[in-house]
N, C-alpha and C positions, 0 to 999 in steps of 0.2 A: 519467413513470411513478413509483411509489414505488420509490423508489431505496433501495439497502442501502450506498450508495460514495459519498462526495462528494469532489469537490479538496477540498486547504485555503481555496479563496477563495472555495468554493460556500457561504457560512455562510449565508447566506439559506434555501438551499435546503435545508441540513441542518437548519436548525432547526425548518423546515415541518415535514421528515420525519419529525425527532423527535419533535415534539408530536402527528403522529398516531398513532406509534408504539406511545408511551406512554399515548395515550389508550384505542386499542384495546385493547392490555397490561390496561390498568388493567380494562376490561368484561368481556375475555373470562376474568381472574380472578377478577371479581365471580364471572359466571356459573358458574366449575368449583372454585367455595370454596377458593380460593388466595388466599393474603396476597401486596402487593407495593408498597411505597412509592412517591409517583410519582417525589420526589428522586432514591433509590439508582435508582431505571429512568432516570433522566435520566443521571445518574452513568456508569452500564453505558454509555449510548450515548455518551456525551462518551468515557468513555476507550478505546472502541474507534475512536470519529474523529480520535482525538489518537493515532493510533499509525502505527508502519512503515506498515501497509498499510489502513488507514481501513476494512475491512472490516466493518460495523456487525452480520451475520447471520455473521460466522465466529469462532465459538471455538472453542478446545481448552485442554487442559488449563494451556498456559502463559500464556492470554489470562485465565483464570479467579483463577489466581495473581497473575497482575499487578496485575486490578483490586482485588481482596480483600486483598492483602498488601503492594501497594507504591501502587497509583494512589490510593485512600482515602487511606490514612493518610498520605499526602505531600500531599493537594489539595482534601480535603473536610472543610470543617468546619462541622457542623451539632449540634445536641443527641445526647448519649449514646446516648438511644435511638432517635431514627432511625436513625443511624449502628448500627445493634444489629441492625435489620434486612437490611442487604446483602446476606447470601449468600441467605436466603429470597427475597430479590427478585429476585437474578440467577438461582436457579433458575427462578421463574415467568417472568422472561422468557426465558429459555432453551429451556422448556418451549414458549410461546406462539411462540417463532419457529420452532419444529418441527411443532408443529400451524398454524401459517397458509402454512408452506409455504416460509417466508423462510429459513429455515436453511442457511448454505451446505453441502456435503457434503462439503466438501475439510475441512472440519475435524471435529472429534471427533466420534463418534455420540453420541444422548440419552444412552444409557446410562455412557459415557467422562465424560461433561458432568457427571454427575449423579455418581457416584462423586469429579469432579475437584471440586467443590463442598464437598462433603462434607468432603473433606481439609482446602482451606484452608480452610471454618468451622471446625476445629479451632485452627491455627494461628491464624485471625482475631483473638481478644479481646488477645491479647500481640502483634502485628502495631498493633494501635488503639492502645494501651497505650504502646508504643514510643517515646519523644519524638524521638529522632534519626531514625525514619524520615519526618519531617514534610519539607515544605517551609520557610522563613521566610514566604511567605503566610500557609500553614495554621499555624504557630507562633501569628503573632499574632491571626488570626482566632477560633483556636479559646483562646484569650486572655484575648480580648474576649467570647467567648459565655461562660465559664466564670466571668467576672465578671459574668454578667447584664446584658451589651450586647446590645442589636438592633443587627445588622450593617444595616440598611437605613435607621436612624436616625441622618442623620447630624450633629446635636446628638451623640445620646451617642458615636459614633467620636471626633469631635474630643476630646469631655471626656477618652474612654479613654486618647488621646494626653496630653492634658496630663496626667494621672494617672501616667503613663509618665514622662512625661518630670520630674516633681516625684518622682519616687519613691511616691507612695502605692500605686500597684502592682505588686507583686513579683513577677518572672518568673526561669526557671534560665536564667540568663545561659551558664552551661557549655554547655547543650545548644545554645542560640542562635550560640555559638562555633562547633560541632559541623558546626550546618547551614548555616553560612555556608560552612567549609571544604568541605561534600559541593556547595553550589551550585557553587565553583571546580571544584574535581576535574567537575563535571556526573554526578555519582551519583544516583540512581532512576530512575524509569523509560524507555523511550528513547521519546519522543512525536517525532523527527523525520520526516516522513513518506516515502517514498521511491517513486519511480517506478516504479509497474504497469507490469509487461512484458508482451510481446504473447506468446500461446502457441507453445509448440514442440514439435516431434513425437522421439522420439526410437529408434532401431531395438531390436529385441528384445534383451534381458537378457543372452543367449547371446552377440548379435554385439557389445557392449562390451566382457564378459569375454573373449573371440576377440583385440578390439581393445590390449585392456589388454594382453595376453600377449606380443602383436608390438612394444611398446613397447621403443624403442632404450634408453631409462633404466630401466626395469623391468630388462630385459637384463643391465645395467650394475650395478645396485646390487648385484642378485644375484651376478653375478659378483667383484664387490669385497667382496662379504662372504665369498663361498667362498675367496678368495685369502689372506682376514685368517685364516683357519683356529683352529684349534680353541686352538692354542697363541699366536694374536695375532703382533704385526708390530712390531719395536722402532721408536723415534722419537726424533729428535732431542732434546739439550736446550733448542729450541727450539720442540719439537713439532709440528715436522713429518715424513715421511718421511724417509730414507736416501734420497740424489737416487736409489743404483742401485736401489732398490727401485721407486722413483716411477714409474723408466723401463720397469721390467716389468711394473709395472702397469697403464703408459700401451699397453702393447704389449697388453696382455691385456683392454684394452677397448677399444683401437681410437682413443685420442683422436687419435693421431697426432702425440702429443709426445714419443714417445723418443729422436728424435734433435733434440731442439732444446737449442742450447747455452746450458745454465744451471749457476748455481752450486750452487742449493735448489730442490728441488721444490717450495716453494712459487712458482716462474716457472713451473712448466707448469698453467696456469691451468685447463684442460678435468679435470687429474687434481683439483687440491684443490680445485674447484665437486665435485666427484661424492664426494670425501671429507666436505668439509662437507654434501652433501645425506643419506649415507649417516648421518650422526650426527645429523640433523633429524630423521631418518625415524624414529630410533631404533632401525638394523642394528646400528650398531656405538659403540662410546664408548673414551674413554683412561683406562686403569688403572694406576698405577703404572709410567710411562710406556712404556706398549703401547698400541697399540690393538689393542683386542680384541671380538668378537663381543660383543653383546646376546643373551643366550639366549631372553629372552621374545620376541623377534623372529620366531623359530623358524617359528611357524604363518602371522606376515603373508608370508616368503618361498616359502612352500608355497603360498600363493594371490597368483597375480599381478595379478587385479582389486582384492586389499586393499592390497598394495603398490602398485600404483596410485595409489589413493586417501590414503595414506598419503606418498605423495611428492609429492602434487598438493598437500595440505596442507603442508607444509615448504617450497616452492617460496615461500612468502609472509615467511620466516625467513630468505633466502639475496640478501637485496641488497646486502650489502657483497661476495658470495661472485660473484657475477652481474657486478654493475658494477665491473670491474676499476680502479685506480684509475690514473690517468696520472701524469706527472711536470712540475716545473716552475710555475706560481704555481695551477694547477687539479689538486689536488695526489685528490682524492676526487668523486664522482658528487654529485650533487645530488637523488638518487633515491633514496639509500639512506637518510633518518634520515628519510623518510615512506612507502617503500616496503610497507609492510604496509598503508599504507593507500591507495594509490596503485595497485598491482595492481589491490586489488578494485574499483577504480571503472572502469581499464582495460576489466578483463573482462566488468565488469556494463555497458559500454556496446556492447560486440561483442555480447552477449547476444542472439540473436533476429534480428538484423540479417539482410534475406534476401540479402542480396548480402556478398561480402568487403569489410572497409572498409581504408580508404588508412591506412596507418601514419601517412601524414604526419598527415593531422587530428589521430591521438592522439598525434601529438607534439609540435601547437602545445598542446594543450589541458594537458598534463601539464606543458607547460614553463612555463604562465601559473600552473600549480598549484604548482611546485617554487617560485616565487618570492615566493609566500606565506611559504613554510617561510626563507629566506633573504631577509634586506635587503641589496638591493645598492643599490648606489649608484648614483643618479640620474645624476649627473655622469660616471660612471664611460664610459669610451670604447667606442661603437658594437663598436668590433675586439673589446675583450674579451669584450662580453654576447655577441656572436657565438660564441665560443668555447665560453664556456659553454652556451650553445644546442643546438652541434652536440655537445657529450660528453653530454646529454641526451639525442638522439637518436638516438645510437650508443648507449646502455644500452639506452634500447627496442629498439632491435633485438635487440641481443642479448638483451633478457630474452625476446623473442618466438623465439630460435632454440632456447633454454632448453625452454620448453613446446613448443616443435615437436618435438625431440628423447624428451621426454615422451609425447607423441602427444595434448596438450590443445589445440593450435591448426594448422592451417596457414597455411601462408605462400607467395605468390605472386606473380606483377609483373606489371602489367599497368595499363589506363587504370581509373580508377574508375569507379563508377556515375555516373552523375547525383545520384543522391540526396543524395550527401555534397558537392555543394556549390551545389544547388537554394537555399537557403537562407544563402548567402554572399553572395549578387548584391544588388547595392544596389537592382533594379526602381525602383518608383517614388518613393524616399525619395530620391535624388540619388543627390551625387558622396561617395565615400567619407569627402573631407574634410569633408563636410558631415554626416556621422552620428554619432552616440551609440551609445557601448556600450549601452543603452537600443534600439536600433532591430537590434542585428544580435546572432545567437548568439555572437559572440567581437569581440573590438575590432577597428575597423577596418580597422588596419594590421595585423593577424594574418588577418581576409577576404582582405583584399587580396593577400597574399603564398600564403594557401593557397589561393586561385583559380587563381594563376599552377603552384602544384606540380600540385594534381588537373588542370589539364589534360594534363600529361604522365603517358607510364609510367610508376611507381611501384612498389613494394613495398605487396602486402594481404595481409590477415590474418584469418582466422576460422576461430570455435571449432569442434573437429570435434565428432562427436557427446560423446566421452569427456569433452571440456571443457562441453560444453554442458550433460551433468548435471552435471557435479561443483560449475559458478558454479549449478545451482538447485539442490542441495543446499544450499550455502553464504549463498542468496538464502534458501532456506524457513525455514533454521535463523536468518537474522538480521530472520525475521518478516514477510518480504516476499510479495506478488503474483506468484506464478513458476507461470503454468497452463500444464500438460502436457495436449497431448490424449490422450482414448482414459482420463484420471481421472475424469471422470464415468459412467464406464459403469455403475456399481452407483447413482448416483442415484436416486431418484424423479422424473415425470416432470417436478412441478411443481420442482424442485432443479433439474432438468437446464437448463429452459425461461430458468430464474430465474439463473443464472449465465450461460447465454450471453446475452440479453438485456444483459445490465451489463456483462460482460467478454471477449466475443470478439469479433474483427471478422466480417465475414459472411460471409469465405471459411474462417476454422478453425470459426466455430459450424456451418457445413454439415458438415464431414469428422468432426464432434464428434456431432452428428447421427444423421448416418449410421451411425458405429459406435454409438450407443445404440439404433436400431432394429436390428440386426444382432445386437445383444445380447437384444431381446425381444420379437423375434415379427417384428419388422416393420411393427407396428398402430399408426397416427397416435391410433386413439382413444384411449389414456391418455393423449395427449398434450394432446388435445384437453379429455379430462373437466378434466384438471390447471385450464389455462384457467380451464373453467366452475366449478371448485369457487376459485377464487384470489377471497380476500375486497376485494381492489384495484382496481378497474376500472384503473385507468390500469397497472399494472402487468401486470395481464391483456392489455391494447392491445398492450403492449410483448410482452408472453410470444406473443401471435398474431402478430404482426409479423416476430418471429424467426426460426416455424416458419414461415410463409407463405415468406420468402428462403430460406430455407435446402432446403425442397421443389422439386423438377423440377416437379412440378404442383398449389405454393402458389399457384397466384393462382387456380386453377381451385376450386380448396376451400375456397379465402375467398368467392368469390362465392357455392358454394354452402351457406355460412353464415350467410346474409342470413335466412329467416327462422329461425333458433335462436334460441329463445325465451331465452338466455342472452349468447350472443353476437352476435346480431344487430345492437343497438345500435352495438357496435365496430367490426361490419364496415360498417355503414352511416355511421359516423363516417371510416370509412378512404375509401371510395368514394367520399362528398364532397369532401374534403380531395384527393386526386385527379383530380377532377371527372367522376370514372366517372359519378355520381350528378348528378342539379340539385334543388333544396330542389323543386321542382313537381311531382317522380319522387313524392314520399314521399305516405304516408296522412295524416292527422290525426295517428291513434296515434302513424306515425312520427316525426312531429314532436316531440309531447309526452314520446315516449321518448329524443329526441335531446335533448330542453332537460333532462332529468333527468340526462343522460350527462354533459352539461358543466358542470351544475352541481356532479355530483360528483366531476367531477377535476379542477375549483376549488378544491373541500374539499379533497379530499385533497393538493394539490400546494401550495395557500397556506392555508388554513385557513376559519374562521368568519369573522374579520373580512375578508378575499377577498371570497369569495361576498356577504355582505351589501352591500358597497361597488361589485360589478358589478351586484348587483342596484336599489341605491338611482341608479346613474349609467341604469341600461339601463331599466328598469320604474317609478321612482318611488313612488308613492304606492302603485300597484296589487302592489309585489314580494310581499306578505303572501300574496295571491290568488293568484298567479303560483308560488308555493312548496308550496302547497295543491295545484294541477295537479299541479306535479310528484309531490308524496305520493302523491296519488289515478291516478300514471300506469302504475302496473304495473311498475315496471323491477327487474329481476331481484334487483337488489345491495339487501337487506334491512337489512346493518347500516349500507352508506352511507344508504339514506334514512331512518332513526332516527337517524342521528346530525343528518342536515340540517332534522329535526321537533326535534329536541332542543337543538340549536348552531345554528341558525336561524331556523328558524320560529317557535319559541315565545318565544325573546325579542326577535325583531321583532312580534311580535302583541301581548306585553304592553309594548314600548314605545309602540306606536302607542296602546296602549288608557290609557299613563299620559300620552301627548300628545295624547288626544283634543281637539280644540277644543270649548269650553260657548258655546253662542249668546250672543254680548252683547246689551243694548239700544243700538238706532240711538241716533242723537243726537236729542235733545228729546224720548225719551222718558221712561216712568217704571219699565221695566224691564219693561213687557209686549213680547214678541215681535211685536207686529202693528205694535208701533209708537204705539197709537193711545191714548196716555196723556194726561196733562191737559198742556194747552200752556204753555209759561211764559212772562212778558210780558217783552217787548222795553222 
């Protein structure tokens, strides 16, 4: 289908998409007297497939600013005034992916788009202007153009280099300083791509704020900020609590450390985790050694869904406070000086997960990651890595008893799925010592060992609802793929069609479905017209395909959409492919409508030179003739067969007609065709 997503490795496939993209872009502009470069159109699509979530038809107003204000001026360098045109051109394609139906819905409405436009064209000219917001590509590229080099000439690049490097051409070395330092730091835009999650459903509004309120830390903080009272709580010259204070504290929220024998309250670890979470949160702070309430706090304590939210956030700030440290040559955690970045991958892999996962998997995986952050020693003895191993696994836990307490995850025991360790088994690759990190999800001897835990009971883990929005809050906000069902329900039908299609499996795109018809009327036929008006054949295949699974009585309304003079092609393409149909069922017409079918979701899936190259291997000499049928065959899709009389027919017609063969003369004659010229003597 025309695809609006590709992996990173699909570059084949995106650049098909993109050339048709852009091409259509480019006509249906012509035709509604809109300006739109095809460059900056190629641009817009590059930097939507170079981002978190490769979404090519999803903008809002922070994808708008990106491209306009950080992805140009960091990556493109082209003449002044192409580059002049950008935001006119992201508007018209903006516009064109909203009228052809491509537009995802999850992101900004026209109207959002076209005001967010607006904006950065303002900011645009001093964003261009900018020399530090470049890349060092686009530094020297836009360099070289600015000295009247052809960047595709590569005589004058080399020259340009020597000219460099002699001096004869003068560049601000300052700024080139500048953008070396931001390539280190890794400043501008974030193009790494990250994993599409599977959809999640999540309970009404009501029952999380419910959920939020029962929260044993919710509870907790409140109550330790009503305890710090209105006059504050003196503190050590150390800054910590008065142990007797700690201990009636510890009574008054239940840690169950008031009678534990210490010297400083900082040994009762359950009170100073909820101290430090309470100064994350921003309840309370230290004043002129008190601690004393936060007054702007005031309204987050009044609602305990924002405190919540507000603590679920600060939980990512508290790994020295979490991973208690031990004593003796492992003297500190090994989680804690990447723990901020280390949670969110935790979490963002429980994410969606439909069964609880085994603690242990995400304790082998975090610990292959904490050893990135830390060089140990290769030599260093089996006993000791052990150690450190298992005090990495004891943080996890604990940091999981932490968010349990919260009310963002549960926790349980029991045998794992399968699923978590489907995927460990060496099948038909051999024996474990015979495999590469290359052939299994984690290195061998880490398979090997976590085969042996997931067979037994264990300790699992997974997000309750509260944690489940809070990681796709945190997922949307860092630009990611995080679909909720029951968000499409204000769609259009072709939006609706068009995102399940590409991004749900077939049991959420059914339940996604159903509440959109439950939203409007109940009536398959706007879903259907959608379909028929979708200017994409293959992507309309894919839009019927959808609805057809996702229906109790899809396959009965696909059959009887055989003769629709719009979609009948597709279904009669579907029925073969099936073998519902045999090529001997069909008419004539049938036929000639099916060879027009697949030749234009040749075009559209490979291009011009595609199509020409199956027709010169399949038809030979006659594909001229053969392309002509198809013109003259009726099928529905008007601007694919103009574009296959314009990008194929016509310039195989005037090849053949500049390769026509001119009749020679035989041998021994004098240039008359019959042959029958004067003889010449032997």
């Amino acid at each position: 289908m025309v695809r609006t997503h590709f992996d990173p490795e699909e570059a084949e496939e995106f650049e098909a998409a993109k050339d048709l993209l852009v091409r259509r872009c480019l006509a249906w502009a012509g035709e509604h007297g809109m300006r739109a470069d095809e460059a900056m159109l190629t641009a817009a699509l590059d930097a939507r497939h170079r981002s978190r979530d490769g979404r090519l038809a999803h903008w809002d107003a922070r994808q708008v600013r990106r491209f306009l204000l950080e992805w140009i001026p960091r990556h493109l360098a082209a003449e002044r005034e192409v580059l002049a045109t950008a935001p006119e051109s992201l508007l018209t394609l903006l516009r064109y992916l909203a009228a052809s139906g491509l537009r995802d819905p999850r992101g900004a409405s026209p109207a959002e788009l076209e005001a967010a436009v607006a904006e950065a064209a303002a900011e645009y000219p001093a964003a261009l202007a900018d020399p530090v917001r470049q890349g060092t590509g686009k530094f020297w590229a836009q360099t070289a153009l600015d000295n009247g080099i052809v960047l595709d000439d590569e005589r004058a690049v080399a020259r340009f280099q020597r000219d460099i490097d002699t001096g004869r051409i003068h560049f601000d070395a300052e700024v080139l300083d500048k953008l070396l330092d931001a390539e280190l730091t890794d400043a501008g835009p974030d193009d790494e791509r990250a994993f599409s999650q599977r959809p999640v459903a999540l309970p009404p509004a009501a029952e999380l704020a419910a959920e939020a309120a029962r929260s044993e830390v919710v509870r907790q903080l409140a109550a330790l900020t009503g305890w710090v009272g209105t006059d504050g709580q003196p503190l050590t010259k150390t800054g910590n609590l008065r142990l007797a204070d700690a201990r009636e504290l510890a009574a008054l929220l239940g840690t169950g450390e008031q009678g534990l024998r210490a010297r400083s309250s900082a040994e009762l670890p359950r009170v100073s985790l909820l101290l430090a979470w309470a100064k994350k949160t921003g309840l309370v702070r230290v004043r002129k050694g008190r601690l004393v309430r936060v007054a702007k706090a005031a309204p987050v304590l009044r609602d305990p869904e924002a405190l919540w939210r507000h603590a679920f956030e600060a939980t990512f700030e508290l790994g020295a406070a979490i991973c208690t440290p031990t004593f003796g040559w492992a003297p500190y955690s090994m989680l804690v000086p990447a723990f901020d970045m280390l949670l969110p991958d935790v979490l963002n892999t429980m994410y969606s997960m439909p069964t609880p996962v085994p603690v242990a998997r995400l304790q082998e995986t975090v610990w292959l990651t904490c050893q990135e952050y830390f060089l140990l020693d290769p030599e260093e003895d089996g006993l000791r890595q052990d150690v450190w191993r298992r005090k990495v696994e004891n943080d996890l836990l604990a940091v999981f008893d932490v968010l349990s307490g919260l009310g963002a995850v549960e926790l349980s025991h029991g045998v794992p799925d399968e699923l978590y360790s489907s995927d460990l088994r060496p099948g038909a690759f051999g024996k474990f010592d015979e495999l590469t990190e290359d052939d299994l999800p984690l290195p061998p001897e880490v398979c090997a060992r976590l085969l042996q835990r997931l067979a037994e009971p264990g300790p699992l883990v997974r997000l309750t609802p509260l944690g489940t929005r809070a990681v796709r809050e945190r997922m949307l906000t860092d630009g990611r793929d995080a679909p909720l069902i029951g968000e499409l329900t204000d769609a259009t039908a072709g939006e609706l069609l068009g995102v399940l299609a590409q991004h749900y499996p077939r049991e959420t795109a059914a339940v996604e479905l159903e509440g959109w018809l439950a939203a409007h009327g109940g009536d398959v036929e706007p879903l259907l017209d959608a379909i028929r008006a979708c200017p994409f054949r293959t992507r309309a295949a894919a839009m019927l395909s959808t609805l057809v699974e996702a229906l109790p009585d899809g396959q009965s309304m696909r059959a009887g959409l055989r003769r629709d003079p719009v979609l009948g092609t597709v279904v009669l393409t579907t029925l073969l492919e099936k073998e519902e149909l045999r090529p001997e069922d069909l008419t004539d017409d049938e036929h000639a409508l099916l060879l027009a079918e697949g030749l234009i979701f040749l075009l559209e899936l490979g291009g011009p030179e595609a199509v020409m190259e199956q027709l010169r291997e399949s038809a030979g000499r006659d594909a001229p003739e053969l392309v002509a049928a198809v013109l003259d065959s009726g099928h529905p899709a008007r601007v694919a067969l103009e574009e296959l009389r314009a990008l194929v027919y016509e310039p195989m017609v005037t090849r053949s007609d500049r390769l026509r063969l001119v009749p020679s003369p035989r041998p021994g004659s004098r240039g008359r065709p019959s042959g029958r010229g004067k003889k010449r003597r032997h």
